[in-house]
C-alpha positions as CSV (number, residue, x, y, z in Angstrom):
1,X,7.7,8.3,-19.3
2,X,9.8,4.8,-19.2
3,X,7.4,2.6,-16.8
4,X,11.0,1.5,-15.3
5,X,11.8,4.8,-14.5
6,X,8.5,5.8,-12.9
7,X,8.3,2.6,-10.7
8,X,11.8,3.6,-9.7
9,X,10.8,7.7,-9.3
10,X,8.2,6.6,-7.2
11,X,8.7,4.1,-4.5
12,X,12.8,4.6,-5.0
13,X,13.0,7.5,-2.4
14,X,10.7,5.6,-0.3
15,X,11.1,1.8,-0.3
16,X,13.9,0.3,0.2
17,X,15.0,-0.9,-3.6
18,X,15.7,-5.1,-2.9
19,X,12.9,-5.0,-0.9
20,X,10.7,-3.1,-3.8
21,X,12.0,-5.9,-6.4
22,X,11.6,-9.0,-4.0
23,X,7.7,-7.8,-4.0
24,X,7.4,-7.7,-7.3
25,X,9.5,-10.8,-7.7
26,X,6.9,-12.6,-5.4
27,X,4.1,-10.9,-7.2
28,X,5.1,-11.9,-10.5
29,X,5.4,-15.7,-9.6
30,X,1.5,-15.3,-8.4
31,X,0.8,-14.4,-11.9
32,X,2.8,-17.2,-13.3
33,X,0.7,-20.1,-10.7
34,X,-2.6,-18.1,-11.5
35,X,-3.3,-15.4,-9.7
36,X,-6.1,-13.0,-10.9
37,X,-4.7,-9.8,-11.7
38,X,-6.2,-6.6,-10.3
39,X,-5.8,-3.8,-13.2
40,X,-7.2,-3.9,-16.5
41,X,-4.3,-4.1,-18.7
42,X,-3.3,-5.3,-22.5
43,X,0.2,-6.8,-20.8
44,X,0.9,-10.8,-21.3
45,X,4.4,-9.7,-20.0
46,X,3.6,-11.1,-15.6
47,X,6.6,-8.7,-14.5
48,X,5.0,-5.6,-16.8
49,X,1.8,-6.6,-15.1
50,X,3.3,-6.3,-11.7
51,X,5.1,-2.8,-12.7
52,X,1.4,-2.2,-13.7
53,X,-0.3,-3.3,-10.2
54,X,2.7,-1.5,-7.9
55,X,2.6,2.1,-10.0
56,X,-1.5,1.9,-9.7
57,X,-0.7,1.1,-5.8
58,X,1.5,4.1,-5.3
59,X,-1.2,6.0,-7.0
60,X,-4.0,5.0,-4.8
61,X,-1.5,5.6,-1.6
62,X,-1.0,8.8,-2.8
């Protein structure tokens, strides 16, 4: 599955969506300044990395 669609399967129903994207938003902009990430993942991309971190959240939460 689309990793858009499962962030948005996931936390859609349950987080509010602006609030969902202003996280990740914030997020993201860590990466940029530096921020150590905290998966293992191939992705340059920051905001794929983000998508990354949030899906592995809702997994641990879970």
């Amino acid at each position: 599955m689309n990793r858009n669609l499962k962030l948005l399967d996931r936390f859609d129903k349950k987080v509010n969506i602006y609030e969902l994207i202003c996280n990740m938003a914030e997020r993201v902009y860590q990466i940029l300044n530096g921020a150590t990430v905290s998966i293992d993942t191939k992705e340059k991309d920051p905001v794929q990395i983000a998508m990354e971190e949030f899906l592995e959240q809702g997994e641990e939460n879970e």
